[in-house]
Backbone of each chain as ProteinMPNN parsed JSONL, in Angstrom:
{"seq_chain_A": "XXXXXXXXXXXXXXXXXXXXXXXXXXXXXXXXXXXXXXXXXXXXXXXXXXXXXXXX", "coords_chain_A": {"N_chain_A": [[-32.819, 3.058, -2.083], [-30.102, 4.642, -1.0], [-29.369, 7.127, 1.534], [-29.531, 9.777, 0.214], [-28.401, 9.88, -2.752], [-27.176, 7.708, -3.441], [-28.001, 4.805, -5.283], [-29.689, 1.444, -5.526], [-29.787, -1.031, -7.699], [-31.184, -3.517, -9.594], [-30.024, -5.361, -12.046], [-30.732, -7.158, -13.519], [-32.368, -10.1, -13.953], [-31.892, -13.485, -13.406], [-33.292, -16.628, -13.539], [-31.57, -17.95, -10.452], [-30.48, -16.254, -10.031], [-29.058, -12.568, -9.844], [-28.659, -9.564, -10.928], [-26.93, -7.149, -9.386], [-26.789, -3.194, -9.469], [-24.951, -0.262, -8.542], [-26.078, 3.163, -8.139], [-24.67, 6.1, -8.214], [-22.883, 9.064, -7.336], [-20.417, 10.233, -9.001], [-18.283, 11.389, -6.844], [-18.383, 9.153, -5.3], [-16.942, 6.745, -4.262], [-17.37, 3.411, -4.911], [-16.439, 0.476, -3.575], [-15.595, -3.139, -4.043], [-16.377, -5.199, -1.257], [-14.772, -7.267, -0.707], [-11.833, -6.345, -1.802], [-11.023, -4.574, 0.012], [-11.117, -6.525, 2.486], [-8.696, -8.182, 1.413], [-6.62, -6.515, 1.22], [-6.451, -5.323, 3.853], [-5.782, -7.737, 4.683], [-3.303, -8.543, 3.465], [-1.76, -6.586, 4.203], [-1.362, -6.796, 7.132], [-0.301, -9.601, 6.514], [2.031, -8.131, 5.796], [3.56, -7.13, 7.767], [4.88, -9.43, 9.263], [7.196, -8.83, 7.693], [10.185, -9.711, 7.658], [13.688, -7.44, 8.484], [16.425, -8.827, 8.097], [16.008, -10.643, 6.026], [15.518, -8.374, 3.817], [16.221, -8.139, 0.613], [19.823, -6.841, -0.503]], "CA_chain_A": [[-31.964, 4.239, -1.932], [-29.184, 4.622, 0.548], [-29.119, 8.357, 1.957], [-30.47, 10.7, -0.679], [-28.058, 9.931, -3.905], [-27.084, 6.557, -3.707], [-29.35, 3.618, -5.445], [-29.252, -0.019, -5.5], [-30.575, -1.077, -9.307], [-31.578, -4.634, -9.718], [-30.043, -5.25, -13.507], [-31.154, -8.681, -14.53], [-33.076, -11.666, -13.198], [-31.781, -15.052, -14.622], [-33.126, -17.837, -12.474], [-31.539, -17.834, -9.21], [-28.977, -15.344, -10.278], [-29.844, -11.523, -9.905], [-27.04, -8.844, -10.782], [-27.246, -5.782, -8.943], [-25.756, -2.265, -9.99], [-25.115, 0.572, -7.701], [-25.602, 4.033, -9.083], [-24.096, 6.938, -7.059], [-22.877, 10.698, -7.753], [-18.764, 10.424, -9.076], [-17.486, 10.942, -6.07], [-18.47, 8.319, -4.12], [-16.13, 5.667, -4.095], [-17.624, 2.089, -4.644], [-15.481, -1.024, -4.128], [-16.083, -4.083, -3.202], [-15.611, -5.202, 0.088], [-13.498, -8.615, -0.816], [-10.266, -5.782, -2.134], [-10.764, -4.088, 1.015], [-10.247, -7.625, 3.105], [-7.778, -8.469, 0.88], [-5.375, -5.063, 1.205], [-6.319, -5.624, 5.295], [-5.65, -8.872, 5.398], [-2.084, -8.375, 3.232], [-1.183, -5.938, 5.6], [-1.121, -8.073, 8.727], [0.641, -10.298, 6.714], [3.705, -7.545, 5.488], [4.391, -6.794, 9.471], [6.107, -10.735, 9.51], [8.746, -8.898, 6.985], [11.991, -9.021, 8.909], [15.123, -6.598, 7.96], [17.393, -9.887, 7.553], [15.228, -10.678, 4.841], [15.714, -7.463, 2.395], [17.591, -7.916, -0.383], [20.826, -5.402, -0.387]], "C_chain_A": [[-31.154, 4.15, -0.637], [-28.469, 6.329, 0.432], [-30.264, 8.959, 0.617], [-29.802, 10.632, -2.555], [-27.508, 8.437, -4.039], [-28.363, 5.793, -4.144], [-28.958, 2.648, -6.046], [-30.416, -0.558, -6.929], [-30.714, -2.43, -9.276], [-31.421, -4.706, -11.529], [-30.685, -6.307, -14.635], [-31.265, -9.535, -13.605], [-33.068, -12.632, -13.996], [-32.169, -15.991, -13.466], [-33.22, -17.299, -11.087], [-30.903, -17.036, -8.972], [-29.879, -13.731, -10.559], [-28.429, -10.831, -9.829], [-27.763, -7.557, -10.419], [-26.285, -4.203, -9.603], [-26.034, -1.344, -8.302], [-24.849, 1.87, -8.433], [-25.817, 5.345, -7.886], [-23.551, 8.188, -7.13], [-21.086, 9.873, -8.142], [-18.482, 10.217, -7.912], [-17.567, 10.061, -4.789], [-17.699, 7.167, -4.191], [-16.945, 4.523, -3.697], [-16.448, 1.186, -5.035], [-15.765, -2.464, -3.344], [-15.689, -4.838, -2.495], [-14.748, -6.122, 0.15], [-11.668, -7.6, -0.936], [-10.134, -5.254, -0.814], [-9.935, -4.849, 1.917], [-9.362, -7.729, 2.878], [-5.868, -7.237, 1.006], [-5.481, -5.626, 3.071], [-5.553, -6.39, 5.87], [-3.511, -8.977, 4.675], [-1.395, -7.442, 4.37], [-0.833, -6.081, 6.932], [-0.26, -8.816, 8.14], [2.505, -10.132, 6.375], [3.806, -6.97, 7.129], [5.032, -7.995, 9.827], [7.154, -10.065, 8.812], [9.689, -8.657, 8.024], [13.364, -8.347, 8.017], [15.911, -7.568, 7.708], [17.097, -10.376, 6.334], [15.351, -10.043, 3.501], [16.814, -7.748, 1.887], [18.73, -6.645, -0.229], [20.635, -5.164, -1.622]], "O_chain_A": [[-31.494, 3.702, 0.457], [-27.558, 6.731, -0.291], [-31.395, 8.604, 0.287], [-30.438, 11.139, -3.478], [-27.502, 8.117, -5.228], [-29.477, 5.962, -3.648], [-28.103, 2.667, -6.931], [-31.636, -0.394, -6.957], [-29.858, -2.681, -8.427], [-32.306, -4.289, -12.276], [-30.966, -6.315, -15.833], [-30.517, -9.748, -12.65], [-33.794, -12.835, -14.969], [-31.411, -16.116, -12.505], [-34.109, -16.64, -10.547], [-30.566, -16.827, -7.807], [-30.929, -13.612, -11.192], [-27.448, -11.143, -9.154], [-28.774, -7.051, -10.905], [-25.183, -4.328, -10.137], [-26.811, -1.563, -7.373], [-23.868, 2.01, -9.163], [-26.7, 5.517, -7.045], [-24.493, 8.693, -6.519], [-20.717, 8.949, -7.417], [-18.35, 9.043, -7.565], [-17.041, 10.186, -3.683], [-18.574, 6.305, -4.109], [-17.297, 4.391, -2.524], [-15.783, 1.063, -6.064], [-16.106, -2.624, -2.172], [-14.624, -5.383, -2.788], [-13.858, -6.005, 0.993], [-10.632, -7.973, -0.386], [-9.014, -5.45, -0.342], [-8.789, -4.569, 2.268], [-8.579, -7.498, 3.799], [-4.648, -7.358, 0.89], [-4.551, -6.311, 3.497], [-4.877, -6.265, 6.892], [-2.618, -9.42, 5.397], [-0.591, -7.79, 5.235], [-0.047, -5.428, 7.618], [0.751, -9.011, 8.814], [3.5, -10.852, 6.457], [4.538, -5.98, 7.147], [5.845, -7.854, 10.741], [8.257, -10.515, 9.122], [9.89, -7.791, 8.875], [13.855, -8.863, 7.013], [16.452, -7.233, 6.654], [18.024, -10.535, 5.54], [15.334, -10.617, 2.412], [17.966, -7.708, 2.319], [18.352, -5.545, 0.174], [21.15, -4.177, -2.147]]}, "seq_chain_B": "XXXXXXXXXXXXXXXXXXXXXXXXXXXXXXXXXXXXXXXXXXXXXXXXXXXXXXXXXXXXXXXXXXXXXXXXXXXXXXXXXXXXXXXXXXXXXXXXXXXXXXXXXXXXXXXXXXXXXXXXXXXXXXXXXXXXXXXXXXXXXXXXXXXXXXXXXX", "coords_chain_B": {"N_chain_B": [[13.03, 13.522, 20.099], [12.928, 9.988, 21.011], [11.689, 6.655, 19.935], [11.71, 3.439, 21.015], [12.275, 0.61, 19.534], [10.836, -2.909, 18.29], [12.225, -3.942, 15.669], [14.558, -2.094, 15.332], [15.929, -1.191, 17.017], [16.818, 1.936, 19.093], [15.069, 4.927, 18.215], [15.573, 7.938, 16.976], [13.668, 10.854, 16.143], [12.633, 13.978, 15.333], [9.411, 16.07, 15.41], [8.961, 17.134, 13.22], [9.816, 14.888, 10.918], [7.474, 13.261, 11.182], [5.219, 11.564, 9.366], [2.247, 11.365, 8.847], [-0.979, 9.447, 8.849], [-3.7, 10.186, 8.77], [-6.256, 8.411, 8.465], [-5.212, 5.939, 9.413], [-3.404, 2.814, 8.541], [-5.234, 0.295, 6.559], [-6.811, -2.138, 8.411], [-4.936, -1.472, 10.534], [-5.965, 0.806, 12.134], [-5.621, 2.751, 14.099], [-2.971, 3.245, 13.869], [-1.616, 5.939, 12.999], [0.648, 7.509, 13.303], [3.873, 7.97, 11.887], [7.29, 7.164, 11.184], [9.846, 7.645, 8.556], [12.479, 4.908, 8.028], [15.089, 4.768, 6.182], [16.271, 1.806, 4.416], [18.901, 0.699, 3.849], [21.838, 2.34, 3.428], [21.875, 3.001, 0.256], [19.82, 1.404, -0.532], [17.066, 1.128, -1.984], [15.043, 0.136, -0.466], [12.474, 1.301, 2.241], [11.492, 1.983, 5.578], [8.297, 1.593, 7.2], [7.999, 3.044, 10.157], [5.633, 2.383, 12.678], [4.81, 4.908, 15.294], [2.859, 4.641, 17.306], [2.416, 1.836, 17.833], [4.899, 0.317, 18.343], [6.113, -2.474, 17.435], [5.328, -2.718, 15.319], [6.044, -2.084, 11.959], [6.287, -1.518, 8.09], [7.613, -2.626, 5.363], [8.753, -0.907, 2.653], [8.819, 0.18, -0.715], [9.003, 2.756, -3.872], [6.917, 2.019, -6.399], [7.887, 2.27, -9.129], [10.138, 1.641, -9.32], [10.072, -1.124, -9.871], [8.183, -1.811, -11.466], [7.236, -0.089, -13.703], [5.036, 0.712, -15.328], [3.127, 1.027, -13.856], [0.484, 3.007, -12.481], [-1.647, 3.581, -10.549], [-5.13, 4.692, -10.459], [-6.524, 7.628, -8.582], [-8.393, 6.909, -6.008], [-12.264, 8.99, -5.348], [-11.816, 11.673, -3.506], [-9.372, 11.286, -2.021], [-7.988, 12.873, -2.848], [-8.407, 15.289, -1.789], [-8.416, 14.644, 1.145], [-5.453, 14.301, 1.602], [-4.848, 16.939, 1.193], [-4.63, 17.508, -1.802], [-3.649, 19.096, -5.066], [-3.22, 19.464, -8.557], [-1.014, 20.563, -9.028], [0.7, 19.518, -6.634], [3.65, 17.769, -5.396], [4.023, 14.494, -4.624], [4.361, 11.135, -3.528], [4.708, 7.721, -4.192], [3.82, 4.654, -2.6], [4.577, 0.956, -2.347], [3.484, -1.355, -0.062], [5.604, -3.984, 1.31], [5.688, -7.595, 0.965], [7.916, -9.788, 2.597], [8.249, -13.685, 3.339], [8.603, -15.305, 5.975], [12.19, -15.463, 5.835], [12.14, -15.967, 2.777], [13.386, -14.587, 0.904], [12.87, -14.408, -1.853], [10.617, -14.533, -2.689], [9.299, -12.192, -2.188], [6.683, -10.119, -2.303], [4.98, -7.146, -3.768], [2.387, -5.179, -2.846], [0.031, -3.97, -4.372], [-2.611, -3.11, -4.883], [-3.037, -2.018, -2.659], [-1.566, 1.142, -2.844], [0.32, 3.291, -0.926], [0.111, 6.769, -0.804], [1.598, 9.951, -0.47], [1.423, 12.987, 0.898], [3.554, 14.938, 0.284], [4.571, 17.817, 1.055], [3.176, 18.13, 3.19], [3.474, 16.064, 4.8], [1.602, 14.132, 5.159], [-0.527, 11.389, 4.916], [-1.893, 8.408, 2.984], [-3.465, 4.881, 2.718], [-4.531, 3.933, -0.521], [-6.787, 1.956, -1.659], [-7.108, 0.155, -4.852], [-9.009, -0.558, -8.032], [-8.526, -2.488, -9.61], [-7.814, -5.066, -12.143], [-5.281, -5.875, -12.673], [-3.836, -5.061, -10.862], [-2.378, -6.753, -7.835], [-2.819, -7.596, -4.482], [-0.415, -9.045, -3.852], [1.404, -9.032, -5.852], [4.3, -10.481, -7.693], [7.786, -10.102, -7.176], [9.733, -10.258, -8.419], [9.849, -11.92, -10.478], [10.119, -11.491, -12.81], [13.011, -11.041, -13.157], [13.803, -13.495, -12.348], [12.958, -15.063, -15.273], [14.571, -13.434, -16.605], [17.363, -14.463, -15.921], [17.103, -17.389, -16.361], [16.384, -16.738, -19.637], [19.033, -16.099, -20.083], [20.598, -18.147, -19.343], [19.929, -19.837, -21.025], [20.786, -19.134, -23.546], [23.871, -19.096, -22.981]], "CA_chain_B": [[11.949, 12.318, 20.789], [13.002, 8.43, 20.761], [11.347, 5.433, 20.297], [12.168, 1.905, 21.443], [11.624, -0.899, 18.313], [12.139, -3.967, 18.235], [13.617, -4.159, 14.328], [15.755, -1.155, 14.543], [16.234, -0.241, 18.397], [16.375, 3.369, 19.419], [15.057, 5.623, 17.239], [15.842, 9.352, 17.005], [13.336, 11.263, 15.338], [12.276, 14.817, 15.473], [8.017, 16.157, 15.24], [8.813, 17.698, 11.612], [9.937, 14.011, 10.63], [6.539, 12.715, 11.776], [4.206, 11.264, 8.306], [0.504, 11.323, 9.688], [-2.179, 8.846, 8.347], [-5.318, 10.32, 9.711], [-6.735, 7.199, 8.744], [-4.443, 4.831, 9.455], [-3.734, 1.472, 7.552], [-6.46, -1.077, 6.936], [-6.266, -3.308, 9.67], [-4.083, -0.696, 11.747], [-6.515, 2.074, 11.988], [-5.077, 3.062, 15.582], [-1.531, 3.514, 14.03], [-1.848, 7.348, 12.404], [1.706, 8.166, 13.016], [5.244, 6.766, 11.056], [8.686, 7.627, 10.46], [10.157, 6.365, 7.579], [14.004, 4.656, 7.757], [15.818, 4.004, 4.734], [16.591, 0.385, 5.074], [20.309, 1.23, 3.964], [21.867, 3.852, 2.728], [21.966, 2.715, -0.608], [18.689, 0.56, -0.903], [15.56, 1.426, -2.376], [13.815, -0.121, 0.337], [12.177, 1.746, 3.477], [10.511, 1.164, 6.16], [7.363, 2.331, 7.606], [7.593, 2.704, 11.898], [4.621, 3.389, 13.608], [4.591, 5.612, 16.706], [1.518, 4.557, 18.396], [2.986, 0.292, 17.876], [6.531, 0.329, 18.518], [6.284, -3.639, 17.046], [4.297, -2.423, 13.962], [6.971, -1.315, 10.807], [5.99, -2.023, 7.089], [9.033, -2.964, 4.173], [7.964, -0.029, 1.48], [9.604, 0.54, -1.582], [8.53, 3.145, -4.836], [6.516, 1.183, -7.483], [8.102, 2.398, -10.125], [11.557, 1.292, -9.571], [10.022, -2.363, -10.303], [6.94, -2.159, -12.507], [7.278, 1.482, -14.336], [4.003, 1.045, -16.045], [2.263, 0.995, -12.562], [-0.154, 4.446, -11.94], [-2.801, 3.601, -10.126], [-5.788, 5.837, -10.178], [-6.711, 7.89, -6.955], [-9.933, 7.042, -5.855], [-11.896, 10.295, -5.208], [-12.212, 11.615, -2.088], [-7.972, 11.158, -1.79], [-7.269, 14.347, -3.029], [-8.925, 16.435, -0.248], [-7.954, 14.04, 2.048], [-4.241, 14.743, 1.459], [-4.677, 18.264, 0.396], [-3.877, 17.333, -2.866], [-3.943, 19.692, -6.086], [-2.247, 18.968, -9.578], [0.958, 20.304, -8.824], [1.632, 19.02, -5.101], [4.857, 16.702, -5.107], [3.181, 13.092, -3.936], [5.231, 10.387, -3.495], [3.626, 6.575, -4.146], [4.684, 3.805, -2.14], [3.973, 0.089, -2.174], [3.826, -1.896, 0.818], [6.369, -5.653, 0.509], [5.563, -8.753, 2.048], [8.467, -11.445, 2.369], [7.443, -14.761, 4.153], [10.502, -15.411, 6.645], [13.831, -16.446, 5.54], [12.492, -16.725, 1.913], [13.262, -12.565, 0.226], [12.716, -14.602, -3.146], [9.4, -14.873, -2.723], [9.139, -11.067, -1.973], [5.837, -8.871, -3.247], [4.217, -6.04, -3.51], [0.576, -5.094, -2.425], [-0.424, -3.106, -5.923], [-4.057, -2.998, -5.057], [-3.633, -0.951, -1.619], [-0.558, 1.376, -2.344], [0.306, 4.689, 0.085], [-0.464, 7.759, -1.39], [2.036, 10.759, 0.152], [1.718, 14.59, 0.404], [5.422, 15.339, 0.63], [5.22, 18.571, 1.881], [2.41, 18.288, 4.265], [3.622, 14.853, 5.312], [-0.162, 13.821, 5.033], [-0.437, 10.012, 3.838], [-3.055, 7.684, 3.333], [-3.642, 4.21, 1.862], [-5.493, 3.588, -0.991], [-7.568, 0.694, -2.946], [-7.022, 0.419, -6.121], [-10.006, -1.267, -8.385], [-7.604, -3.006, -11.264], [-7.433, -6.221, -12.003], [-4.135, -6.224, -12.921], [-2.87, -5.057, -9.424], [-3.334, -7.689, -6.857], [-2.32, -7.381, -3.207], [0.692, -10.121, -4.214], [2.058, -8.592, -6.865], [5.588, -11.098, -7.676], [8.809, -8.713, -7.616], [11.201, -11.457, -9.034], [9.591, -13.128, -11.431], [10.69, -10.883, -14.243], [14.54, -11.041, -13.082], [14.042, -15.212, -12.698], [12.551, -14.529, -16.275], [15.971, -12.757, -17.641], [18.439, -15.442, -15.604], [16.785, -18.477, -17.17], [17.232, -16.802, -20.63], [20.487, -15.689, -19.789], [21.531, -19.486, -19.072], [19.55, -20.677, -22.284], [21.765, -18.346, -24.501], [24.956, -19.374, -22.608]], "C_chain_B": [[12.946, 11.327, 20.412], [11.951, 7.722, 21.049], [12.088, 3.93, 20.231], [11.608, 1.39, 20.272], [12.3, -1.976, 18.196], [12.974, -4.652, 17.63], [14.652, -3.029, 14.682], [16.053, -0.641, 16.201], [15.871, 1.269, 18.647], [16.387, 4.226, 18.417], [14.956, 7.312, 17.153], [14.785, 9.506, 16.022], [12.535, 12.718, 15.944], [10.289, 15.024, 14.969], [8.141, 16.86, 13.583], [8.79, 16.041, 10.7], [8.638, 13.127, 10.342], [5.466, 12.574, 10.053], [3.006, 10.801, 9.161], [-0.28, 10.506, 8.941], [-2.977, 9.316, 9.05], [-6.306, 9.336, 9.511], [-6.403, 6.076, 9.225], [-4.266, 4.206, 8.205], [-4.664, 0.75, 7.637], [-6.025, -1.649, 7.551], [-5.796, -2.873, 11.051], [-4.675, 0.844, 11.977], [-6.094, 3.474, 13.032], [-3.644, 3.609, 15.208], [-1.539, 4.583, 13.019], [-0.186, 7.898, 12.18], [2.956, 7.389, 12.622], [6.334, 7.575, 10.681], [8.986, 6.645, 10.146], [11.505, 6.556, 7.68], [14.235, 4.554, 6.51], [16.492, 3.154, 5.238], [18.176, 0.277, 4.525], [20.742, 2.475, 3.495], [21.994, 4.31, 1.203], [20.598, 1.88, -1.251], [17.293, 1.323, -1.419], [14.442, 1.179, -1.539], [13.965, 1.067, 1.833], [11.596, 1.284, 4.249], [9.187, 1.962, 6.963], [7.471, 2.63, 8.817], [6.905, 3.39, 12.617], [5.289, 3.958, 14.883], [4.196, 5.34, 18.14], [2.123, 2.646, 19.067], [4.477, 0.478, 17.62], [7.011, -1.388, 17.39], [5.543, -4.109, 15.849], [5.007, -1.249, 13.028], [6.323, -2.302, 9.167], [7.189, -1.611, 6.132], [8.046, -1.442, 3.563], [8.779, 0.046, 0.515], [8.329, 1.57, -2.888], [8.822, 2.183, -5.498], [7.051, 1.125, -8.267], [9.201, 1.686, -10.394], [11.343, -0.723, -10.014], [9.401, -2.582, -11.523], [6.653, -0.299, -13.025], [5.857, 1.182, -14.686], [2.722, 1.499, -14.631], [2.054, 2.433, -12.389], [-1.568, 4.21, -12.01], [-4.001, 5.075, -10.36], [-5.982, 6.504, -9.017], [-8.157, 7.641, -7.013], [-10.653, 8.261, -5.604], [-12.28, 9.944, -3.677], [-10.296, 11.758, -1.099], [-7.393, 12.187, -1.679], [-7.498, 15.245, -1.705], [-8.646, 15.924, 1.009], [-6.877, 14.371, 2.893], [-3.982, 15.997, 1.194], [-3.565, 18.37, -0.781], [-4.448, 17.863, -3.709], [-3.066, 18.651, -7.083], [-1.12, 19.035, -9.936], [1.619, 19.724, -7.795], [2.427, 18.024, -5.555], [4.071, 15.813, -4.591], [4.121, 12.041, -4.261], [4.379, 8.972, -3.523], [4.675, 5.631, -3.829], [4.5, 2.314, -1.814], [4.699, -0.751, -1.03], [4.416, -3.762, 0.903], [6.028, -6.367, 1.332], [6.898, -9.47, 1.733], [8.381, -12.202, 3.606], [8.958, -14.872, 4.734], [11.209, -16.05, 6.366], [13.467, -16.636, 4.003], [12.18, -14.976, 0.876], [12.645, -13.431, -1.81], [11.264, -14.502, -3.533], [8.497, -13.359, -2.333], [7.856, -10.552, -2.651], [5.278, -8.116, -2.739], [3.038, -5.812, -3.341], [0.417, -3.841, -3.305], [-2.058, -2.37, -5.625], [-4.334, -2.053, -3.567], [-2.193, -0.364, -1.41], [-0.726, 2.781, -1.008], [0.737, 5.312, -0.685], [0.162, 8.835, -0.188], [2.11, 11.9, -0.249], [3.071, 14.983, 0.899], [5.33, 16.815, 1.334], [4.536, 19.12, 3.229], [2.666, 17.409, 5.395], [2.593, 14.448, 5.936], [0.287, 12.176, 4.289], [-1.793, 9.225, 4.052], [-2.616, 6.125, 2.292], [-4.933, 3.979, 1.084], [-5.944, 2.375, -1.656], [-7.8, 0.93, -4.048], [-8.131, -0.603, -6.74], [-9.401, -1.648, -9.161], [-7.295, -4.074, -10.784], [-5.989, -7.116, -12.751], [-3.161, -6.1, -11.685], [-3.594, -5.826, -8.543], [-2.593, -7.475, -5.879], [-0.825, -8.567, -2.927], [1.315, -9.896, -5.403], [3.777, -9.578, -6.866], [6.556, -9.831, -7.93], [10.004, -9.911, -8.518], [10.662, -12.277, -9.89], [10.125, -12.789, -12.779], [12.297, -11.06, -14.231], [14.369, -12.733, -13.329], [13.577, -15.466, -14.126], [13.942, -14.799, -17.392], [16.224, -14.039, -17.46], [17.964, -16.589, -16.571], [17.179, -18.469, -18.874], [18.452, -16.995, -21.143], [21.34, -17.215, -20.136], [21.378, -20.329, -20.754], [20.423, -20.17, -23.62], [23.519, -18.895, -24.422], [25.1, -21.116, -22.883]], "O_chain_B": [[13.8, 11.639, 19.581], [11.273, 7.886, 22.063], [12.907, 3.543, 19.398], [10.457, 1.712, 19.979], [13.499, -2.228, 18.07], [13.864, -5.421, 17.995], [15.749, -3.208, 14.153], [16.452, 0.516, 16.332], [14.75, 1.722, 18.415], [17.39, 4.418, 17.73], [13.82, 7.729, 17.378], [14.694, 8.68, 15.115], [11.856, 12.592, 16.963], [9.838, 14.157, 14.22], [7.104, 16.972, 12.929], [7.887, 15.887, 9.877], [8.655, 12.339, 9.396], [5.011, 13.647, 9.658], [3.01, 9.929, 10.029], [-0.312, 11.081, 7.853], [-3.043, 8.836, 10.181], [-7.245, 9.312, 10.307], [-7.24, 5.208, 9.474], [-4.667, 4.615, 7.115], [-5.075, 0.444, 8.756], [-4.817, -1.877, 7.498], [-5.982, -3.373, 12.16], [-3.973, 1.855, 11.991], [-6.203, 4.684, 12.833], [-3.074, 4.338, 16.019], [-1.45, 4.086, 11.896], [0.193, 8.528, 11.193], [3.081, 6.225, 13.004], [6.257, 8.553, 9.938], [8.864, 5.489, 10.553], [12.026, 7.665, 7.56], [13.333, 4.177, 5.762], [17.219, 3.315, 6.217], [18.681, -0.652, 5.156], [20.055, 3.461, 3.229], [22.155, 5.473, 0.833], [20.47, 1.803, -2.473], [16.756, 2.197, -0.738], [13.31, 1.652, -1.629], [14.994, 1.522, 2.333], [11.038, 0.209, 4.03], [9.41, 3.134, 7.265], [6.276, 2.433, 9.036], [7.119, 4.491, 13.125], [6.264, 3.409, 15.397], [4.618, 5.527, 19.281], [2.212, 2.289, 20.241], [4.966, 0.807, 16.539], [8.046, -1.415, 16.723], [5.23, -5.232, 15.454], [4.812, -0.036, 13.109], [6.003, -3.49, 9.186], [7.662, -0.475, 6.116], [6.948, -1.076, 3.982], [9.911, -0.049, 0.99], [7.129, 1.298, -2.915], [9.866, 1.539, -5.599], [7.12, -0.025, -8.702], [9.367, 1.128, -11.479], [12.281, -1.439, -10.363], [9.818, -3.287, -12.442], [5.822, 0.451, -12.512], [5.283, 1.774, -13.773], [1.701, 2.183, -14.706], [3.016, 3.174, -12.185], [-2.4, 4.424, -12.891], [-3.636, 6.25, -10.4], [-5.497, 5.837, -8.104], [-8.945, 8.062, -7.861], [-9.788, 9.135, -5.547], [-12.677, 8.993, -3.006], [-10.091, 12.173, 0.042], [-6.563, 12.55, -0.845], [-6.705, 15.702, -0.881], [-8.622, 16.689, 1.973], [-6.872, 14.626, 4.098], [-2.81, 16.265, 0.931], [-2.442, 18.864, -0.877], [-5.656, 17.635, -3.76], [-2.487, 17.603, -6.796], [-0.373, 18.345, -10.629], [2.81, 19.417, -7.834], [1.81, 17.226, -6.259], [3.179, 16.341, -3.927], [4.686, 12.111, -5.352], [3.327, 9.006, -2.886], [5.815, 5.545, -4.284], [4.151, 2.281, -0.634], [5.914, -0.908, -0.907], [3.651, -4.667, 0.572], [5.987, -5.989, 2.503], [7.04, -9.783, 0.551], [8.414, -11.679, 4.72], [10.047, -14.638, 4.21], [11.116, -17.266, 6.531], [14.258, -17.424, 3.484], [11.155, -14.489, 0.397], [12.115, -12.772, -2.705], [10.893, -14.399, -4.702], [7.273, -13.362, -2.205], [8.017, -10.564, -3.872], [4.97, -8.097, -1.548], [2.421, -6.642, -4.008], [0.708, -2.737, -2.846], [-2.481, -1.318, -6.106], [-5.406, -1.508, -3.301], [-1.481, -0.75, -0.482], [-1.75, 3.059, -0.383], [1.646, 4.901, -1.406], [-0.402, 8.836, 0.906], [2.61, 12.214, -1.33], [3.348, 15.311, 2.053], [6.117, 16.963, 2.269], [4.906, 19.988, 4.02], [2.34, 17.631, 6.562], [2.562, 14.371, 7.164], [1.134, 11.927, 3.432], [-2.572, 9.348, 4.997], [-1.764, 6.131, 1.403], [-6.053, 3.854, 1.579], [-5.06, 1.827, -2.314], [-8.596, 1.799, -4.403], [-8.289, -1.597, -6.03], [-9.697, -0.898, -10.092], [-6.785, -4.352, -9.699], [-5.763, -8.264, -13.134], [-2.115, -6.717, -11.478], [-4.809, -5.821, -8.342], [-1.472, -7.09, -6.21], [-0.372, -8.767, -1.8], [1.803, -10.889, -5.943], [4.481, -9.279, -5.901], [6.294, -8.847, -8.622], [11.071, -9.771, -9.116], [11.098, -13.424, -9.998], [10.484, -13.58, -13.651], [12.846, -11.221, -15.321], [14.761, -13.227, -14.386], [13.971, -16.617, -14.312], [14.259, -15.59, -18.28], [15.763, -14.892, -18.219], [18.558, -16.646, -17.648], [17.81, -19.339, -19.473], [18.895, -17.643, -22.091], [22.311, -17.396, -20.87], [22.166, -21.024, -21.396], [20.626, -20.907, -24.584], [24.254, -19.06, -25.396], [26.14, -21.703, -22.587]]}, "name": "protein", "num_of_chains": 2, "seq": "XXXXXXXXXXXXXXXXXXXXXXXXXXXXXXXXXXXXXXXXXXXXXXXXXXXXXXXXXXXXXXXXXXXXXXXXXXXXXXXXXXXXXXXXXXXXXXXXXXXXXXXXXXXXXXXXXXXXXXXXXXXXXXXXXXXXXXXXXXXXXXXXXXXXXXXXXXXXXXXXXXXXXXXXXXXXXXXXXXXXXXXXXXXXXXXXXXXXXXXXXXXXXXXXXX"}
């Protein structure tokens, strides 16, 4: 459990491979943390756009 | 007020003008405040310019005008954020990368657009969970698309 309504489910054990779920009230917003990097890490790289650049 | 920048020089802008992230951007959590230019007076594109980073502006353009089918969900937690109901005016805005000197190669970041309360001038960005929007979204691939037909017809 994480806090009082979050919980971490263990869905299947194959081997070495274990899939987890997370089960959580609606409004809790799960995502996983790679889109987060990924939006972060785009974002550092749209501040190189330069105004000479935009199409008219 | 003015600020000094170093794309657009001196910038006039009044405290009504002022769009607030109380979170910031990912990455730019520090930069809460932005007036937005229109990058001509005719263009679709804008631009984001922080407050707090004088040397920190983001391209923006509305989604729609490229990829109409594009309507992200809001994650929750957005709404109250923004003091957002089902009628507020909200404006959605995706943030462009182009790599320097090459606009052809231009895209959009689909998967974390900005999410605006127009009349609170409240904004936030959000993450979108779809694996059809990716933080590289191509803007020209559908026009290089047409042209190619275009030539194959001709």
């Amino acid at each position: 459990m994480i806090g009082d309504d979050i919980e971490i489910v263990v869905l299947d054990i194959r081997g070495e491979q274990v899939r987890i779920g997370i089960r959580a009230p609606k409004d809790v917003p799960i995502l996983r943390q790679e889109i987060y990097a990924q939006v972060q890490q785009q974002n550092v790289e749209a501040t190189e756009t330069r105004p000479e650049d935009v199409p008219e | 007020m003015t600020i000094e920048t170093p794309r657009f020089g001196t910038i006039e802008f009044e405290e009504e003008d002022v769009l607030r992230f109380p979170e910031g951007l990912l990455g730019f959590e520090e930069c809460k405040r932005y007036v937005v230019l229109r990058h001509g007076e005719e263009s679709p594109f804008f631009w984001l310019q922080s407050l707090e980073r004088a040397e920190i502006a983001f391209l923006v353009a509305d989604p729609a005008s490229f990829q109409p089918e594009y309507a992200p969900e809001m994650p929750p937690g957005v709404a109250q954020l923004l003091r957002l109901t089902e009628e507020t005016p909200r404006l959605v805005y995706a943030i462009l990368s182009i790599p320097p000197g090459k606009p052809e190669l231009m895209t959009a970041n689909l998967a974390g657009p900005i999410v605006v309360n127009v009349a609170e001038r409240l904004a936030c960005q959000v993450v979108v969970e779809d694996d059809r929007w990716s933080v590289k979204h191509p803007i020209f691939e559908e026009v290089g698309g047409t042209d190619q037909n275009a030539s194959t017809a001709a």
